[in-house]
DRENDO-800550 format. One record per residue (C-alpha): x, y, z; residue number from 1; chain; residue in one letter. Coordinates in steps of 0.001 Angstrom, whole numbers. Layout:
BEGIN
- X	Y	Z	NUM	A	a
...
REM end
This chain:
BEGIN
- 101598	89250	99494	1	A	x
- 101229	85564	101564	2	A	x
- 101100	85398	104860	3	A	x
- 100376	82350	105825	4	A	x
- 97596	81002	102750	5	A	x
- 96045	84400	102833	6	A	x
- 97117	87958	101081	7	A	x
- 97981	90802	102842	8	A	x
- 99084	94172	102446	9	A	x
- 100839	96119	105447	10	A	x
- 98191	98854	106327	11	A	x
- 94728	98832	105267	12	A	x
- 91499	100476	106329	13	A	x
- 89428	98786	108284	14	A	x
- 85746	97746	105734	15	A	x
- 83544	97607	108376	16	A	x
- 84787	100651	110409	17	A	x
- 85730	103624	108263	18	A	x
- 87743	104822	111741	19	A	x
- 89901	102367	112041	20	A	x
- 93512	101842	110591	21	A	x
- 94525	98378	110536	22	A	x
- 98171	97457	110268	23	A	x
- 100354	94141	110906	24	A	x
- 101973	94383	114344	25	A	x
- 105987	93704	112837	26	A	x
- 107261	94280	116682	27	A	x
- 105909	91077	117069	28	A	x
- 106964	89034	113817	29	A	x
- 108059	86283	113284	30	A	x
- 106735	85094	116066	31	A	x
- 103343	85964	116157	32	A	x
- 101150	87428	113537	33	A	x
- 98734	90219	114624	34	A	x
- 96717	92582	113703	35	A	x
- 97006	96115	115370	36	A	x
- 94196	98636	115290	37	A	x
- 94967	102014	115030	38	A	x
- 92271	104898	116179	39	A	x
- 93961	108351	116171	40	A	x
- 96622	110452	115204	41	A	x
- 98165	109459	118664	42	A	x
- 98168	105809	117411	43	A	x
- 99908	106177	113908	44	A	x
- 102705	108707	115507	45	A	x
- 102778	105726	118356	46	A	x
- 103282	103121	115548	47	A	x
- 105628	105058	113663	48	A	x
- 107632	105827	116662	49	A	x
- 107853	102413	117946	50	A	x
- 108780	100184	115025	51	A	x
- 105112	99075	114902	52	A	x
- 105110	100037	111108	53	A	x
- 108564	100707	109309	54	A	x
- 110380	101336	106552	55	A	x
- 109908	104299	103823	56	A	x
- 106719	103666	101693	57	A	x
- 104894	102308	104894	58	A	x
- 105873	104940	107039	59	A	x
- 104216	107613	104488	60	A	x
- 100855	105145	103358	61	A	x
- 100561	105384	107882	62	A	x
- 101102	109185	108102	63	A	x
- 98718	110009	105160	64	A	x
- 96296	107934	107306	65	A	x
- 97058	109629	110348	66	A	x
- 96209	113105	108128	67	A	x
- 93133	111258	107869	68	A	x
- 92097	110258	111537	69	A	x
- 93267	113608	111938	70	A	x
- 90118	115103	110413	71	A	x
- 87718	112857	112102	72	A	x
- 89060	114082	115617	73	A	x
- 88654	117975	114316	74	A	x
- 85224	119759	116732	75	A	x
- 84478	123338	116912	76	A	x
- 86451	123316	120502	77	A	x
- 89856	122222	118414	78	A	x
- 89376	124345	115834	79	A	x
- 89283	122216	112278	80	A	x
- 91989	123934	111083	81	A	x
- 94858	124758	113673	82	A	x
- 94014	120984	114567	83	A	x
- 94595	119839	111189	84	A	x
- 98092	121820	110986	85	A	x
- 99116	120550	114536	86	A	x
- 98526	116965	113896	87	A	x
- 100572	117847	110503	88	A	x
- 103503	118896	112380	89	A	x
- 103387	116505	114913	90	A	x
- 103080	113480	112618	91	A	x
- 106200	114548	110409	92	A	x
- 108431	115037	113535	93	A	x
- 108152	111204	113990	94	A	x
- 111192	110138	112549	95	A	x
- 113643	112463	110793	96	A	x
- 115245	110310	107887	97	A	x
- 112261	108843	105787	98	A	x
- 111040	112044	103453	99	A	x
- 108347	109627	102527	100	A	x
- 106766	110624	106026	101	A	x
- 106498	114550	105362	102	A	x
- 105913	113801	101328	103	A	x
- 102350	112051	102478	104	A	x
- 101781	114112	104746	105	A	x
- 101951	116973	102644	106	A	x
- 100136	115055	100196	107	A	x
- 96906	114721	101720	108	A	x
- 96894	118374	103446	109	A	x
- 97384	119745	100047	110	A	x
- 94448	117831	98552	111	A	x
- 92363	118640	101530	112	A	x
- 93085	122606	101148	113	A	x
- 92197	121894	97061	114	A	x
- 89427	120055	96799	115	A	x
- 86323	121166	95418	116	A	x
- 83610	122984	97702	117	A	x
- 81035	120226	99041	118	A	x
- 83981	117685	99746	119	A	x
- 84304	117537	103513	120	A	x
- 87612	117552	104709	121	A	x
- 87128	113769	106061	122	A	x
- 85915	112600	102863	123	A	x
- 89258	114639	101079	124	A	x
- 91294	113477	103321	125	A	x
- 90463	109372	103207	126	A	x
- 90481	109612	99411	127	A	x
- 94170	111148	99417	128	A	x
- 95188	108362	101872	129	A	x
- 93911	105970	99775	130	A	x
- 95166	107435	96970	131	A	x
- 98712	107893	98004	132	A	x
- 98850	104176	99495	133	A	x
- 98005	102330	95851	134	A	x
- 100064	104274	94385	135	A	x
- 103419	103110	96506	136	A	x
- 101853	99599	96067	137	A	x
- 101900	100316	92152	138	A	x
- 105000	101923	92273	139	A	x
- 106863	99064	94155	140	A	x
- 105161	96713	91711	141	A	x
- 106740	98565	88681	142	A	x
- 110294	98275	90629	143	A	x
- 110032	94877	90561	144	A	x
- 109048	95024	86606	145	A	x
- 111843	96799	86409	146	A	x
- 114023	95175	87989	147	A	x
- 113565	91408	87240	148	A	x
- 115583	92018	83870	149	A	x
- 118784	92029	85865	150	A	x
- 118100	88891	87731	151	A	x
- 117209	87267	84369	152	A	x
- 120631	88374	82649	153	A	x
- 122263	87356	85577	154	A	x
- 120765	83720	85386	155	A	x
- 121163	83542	82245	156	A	x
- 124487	84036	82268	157	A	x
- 124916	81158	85217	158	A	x
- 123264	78968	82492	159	A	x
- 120392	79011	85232	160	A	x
- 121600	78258	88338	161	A	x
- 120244	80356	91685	162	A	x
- 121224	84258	91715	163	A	x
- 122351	84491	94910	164	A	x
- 120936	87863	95964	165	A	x
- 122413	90025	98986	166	A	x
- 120134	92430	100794	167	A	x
- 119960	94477	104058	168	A	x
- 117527	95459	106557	169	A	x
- 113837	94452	105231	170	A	x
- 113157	96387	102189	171	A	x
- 109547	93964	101336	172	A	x
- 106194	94656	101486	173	A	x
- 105968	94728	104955	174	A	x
- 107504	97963	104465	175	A	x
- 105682	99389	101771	176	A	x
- 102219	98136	101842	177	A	x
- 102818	95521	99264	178	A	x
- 105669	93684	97001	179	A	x
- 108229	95714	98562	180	A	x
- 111586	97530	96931	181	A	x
- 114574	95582	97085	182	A	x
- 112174	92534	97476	183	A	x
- 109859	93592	94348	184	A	x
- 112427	91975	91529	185	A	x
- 112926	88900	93510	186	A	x
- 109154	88090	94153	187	A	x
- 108650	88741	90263	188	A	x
- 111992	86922	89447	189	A	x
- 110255	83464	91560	190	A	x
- 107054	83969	90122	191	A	x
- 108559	83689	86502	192	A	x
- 110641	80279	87602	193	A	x
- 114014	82135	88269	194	A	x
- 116280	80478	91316	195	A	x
- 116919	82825	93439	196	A	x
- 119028	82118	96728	197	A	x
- 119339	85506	99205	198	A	x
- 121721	85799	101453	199	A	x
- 119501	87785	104279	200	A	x
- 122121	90092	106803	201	A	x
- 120383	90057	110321	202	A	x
- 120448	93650	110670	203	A	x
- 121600	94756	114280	204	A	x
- 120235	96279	116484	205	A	x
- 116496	95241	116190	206	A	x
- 117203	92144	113271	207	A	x
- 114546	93425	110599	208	A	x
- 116261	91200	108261	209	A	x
- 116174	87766	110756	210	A	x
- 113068	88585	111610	211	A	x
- 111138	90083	108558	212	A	x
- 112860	89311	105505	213	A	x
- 113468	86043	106293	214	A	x
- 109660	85309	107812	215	A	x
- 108411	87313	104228	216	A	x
- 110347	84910	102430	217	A	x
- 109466	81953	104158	218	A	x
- 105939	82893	103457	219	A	x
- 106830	82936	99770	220	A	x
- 108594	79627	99679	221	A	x
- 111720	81613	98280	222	A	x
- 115826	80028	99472	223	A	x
- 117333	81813	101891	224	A	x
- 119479	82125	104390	225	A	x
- 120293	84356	107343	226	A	x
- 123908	86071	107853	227	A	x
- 125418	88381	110361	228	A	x
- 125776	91740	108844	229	A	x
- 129374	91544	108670	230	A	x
- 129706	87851	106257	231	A	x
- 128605	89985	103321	232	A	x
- 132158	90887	102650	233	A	x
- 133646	87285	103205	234	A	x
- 130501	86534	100673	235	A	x
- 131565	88779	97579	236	A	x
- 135168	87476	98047	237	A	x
- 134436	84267	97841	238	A	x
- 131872	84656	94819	239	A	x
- 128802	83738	96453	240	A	x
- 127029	86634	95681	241	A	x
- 125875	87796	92303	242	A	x
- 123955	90937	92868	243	A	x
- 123539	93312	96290	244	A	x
- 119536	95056	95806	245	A	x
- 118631	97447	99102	246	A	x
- 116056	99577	99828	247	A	x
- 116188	103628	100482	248	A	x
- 115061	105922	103115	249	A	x
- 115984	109370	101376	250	A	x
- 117865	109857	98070	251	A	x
- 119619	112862	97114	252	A	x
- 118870	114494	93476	253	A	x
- 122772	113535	92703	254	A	x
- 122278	109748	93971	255	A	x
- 123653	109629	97404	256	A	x
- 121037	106710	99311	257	A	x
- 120392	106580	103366	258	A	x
- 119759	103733	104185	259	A	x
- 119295	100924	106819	260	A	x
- 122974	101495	109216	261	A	x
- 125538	99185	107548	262	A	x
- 124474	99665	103866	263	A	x
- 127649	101703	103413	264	A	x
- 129740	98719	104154	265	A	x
- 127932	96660	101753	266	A	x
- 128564	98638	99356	267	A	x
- 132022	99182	99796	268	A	x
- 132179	95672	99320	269	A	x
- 130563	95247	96356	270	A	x
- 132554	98061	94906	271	A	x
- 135723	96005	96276	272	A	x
- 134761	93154	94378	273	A	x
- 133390	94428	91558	274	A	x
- 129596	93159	92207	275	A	x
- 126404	95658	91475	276	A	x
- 124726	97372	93837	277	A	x
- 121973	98427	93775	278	A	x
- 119213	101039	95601	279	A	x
- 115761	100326	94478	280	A	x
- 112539	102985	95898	281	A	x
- 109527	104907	94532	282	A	x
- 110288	108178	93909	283	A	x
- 108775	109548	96796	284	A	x
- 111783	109103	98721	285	A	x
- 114181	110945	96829	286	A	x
- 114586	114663	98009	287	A	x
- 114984	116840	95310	288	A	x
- 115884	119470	97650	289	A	x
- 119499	117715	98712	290	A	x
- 122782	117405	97334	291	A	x
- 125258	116183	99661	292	A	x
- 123690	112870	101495	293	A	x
- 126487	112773	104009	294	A	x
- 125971	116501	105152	295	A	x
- 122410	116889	104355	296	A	x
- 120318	113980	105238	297	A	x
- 119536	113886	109446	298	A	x
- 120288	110297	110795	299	A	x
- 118145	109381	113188	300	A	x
- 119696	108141	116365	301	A	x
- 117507	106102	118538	302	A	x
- 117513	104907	121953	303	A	x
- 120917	102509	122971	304	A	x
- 118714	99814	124693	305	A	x
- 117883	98676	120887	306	A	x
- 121843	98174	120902	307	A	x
- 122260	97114	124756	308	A	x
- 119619	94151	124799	309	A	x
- 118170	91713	122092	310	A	x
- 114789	90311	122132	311	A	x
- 113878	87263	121331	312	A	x
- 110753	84312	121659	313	A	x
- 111480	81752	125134	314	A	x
- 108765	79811	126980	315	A	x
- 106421	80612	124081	316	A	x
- 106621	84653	124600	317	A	x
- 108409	87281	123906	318	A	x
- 111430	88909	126144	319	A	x
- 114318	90768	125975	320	A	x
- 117714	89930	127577	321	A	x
- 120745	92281	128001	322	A	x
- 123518	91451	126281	323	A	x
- 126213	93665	127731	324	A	x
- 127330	95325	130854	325	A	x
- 125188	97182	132997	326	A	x
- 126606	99855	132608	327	A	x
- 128180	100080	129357	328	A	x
- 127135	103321	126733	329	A	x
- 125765	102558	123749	330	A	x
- 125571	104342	120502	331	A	x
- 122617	103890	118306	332	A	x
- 122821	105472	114442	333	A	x
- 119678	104384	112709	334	A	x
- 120933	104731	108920	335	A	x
- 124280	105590	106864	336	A	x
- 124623	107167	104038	337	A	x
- 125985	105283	100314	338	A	x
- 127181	107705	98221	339	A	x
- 126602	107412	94879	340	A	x
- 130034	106577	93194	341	A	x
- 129259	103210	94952	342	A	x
- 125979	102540	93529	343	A	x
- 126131	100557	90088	344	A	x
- 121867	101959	89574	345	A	x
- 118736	103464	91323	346	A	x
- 115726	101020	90613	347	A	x
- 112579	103235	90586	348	A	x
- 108995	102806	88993	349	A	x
- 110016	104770	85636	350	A	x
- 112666	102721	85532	351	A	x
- 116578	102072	85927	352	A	x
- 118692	105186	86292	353	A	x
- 122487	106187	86786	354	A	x
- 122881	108013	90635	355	A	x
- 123833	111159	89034	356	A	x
- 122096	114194	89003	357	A	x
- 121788	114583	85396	358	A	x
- 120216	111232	84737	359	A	x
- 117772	111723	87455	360	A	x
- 116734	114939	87036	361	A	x
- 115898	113695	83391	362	A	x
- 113923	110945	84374	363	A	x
- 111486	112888	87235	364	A	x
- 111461	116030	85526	365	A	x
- 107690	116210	86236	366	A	x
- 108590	115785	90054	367	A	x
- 111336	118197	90354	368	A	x
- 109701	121666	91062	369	A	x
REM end
């Protein structure tokens, strides 16, 4: 996707150094655009950890990388195989809600242990990464194929005037290496000469959607506007918004979605005022493995200074300012969960599905062991 007049994806490998891991530095959009470089396992769990790289499909494309810097780090001293399983372990303990992270991660050490005899372990291990990174940018781009149908019915039902288009958190291709989830439908939907209008919620504590959706959009040329997370509600009342599309985190086999803290709300919103919702992500992030999203899936809670100060661009550089009492606690739950009575359809890369087990376990039936 644009950034600026030139295409980007999130995460790529470096072409002139096959030992580098290049990424785009979203700590520091929209403010400045940079380019981080990433060297060892140490750097992608770093990255992960800090916000660096986020969101679901990104989060997995960096730890099947790290899999792979992993290998080039393995001596005789290490041992190539306890290293291996270490940096493994260590790289899915990053963050707990994403299942994309341990899904890649398994990926790549499974293709390692399976290739054929001859294949180093480097060489098995960069062509999994690689592997498993187009094929969330594929995936994404057949979510948005997907997808775009319901912003065409919608318009033409409006006799076409601008869907007005509700998301939450940053759920583009910053996130997932290219296109996006949630995102995927509306770049495909303003490529075909749809109006679209989104309605972008800032997303407290760290503002992925003030800072990322809205600089992704920008970059796009595509109407929006930024909200505070909690005008969504006065929105749908008042008819001003024709369709809510999020991203996912982890899905449950019976359709419960974690997602981006606050989603819930939305959605009890739209189901208030009788306006779809829906969850749109690649298969990789459900977890076949998990009924009950409330009960099952662990929320990540991360530290309270995201809640306790807000950062922002003054005198041309970045700083953060405190924006409560010195000494006040502050509680900081990453995601919620939706459950799935709430959600009108899961948006995926085979296509448009009910959140009920039945219907899903149909559809990935080759994914379900």
């Amino acid at each position: 996707m644009l950034a600026g007049d030139k295409n980007y994806q999130s995460i790529w490998l470096d072409g002139s150094d096959p030992a580098v891991v290049r990424v785009i530095d979203q700590n520091r959009l929209p403010f400045f655009f940079e380019i981080k470089e990433l060297r060892s396992v140490e750097d992608i769990y770093n990255a992960i950890s800090d916000m660096t790289v986020r969101g679901a499909p990104l989060i997995g494309a960096a730890a099947a990388y790290g899999v792979y810097l992993a290998t080039l780090e393995m001596t005789p001293a290490t041992g190539y195989h306890h290293h291996l399983k270490n940096a493994a372990r260590y790289l899915v303990s990053c963050r707990p809600t994403a299942v994309n992270l341990t899904r890649a991660v398994n990926f790549v050490m499974e293709k390692i242990k399976n290739d054929l005899p001859g294949h180093s372990p480097e060489e098995s291990a960069l062509k999994a990464a690689n592997e498993f990174c187009e094929q969330e940018k594929e995936n994404c781009r057949l979510i948005g194929v997907h997808g775009v149908p319901l912003i065409e019915e919608i318009s033409r039902q409006k006799g076409g005037k601008p869907v007005n288009i509700l998301t939450h958190c940053n759920a583009g291709w910053l996130a997932c290496v290219d296109y996006g989830t949630a995102t995927a439908p509306v770049y495909l939907a303003h490529a075909s000469g749809i109006p679209v209008h989104i309605w972008v919620d800032e997303t407290r504590p760290r503002n992925q959607g003030s800072r990322l959706t809205a600089w992704e959009l920008s970059q796009a040329g595509i109407p929006y506007t930024i909200i505070t997370d909690n005008t969504g509600g006065h929105l749908m009342q008042h008819g001003m918004v024709d369709i809510v599309i999020v991203g996912s985190d982890r899905t449950t086999i019976r359709g419960d979605v974690a997602n981006k803290i606050g989603t819930y709300l939305k959605a009890l919103a739209a189901h208030d005022n009788k306006i779809p919702f829906y969850s749109a992500f690649p298969s990789t992030t459900f977890d076949f493995g998990i009924s009950d999203g409330i009960n099952d899936i662990p929320v990540e809670e991360r530290e309270p200074e995201e809640v306790s100060f807000v950062e922002g661009l003054t005198g041309g550089k970045m700083e953060k300012v405190r924006i409560c009492p010195e000494n006040a606690r502050s509680a900081n739950f990453a995601f919620d969960v939706t459950p799935a009575k709430y959600i009108t359809g899961l948006i995926t890369e085979k296509g448009i599905c009910k959140p009920r087990e039945k219907e899903i376990t149909k559809m990935f039936s080759d994914k379900i062991q």
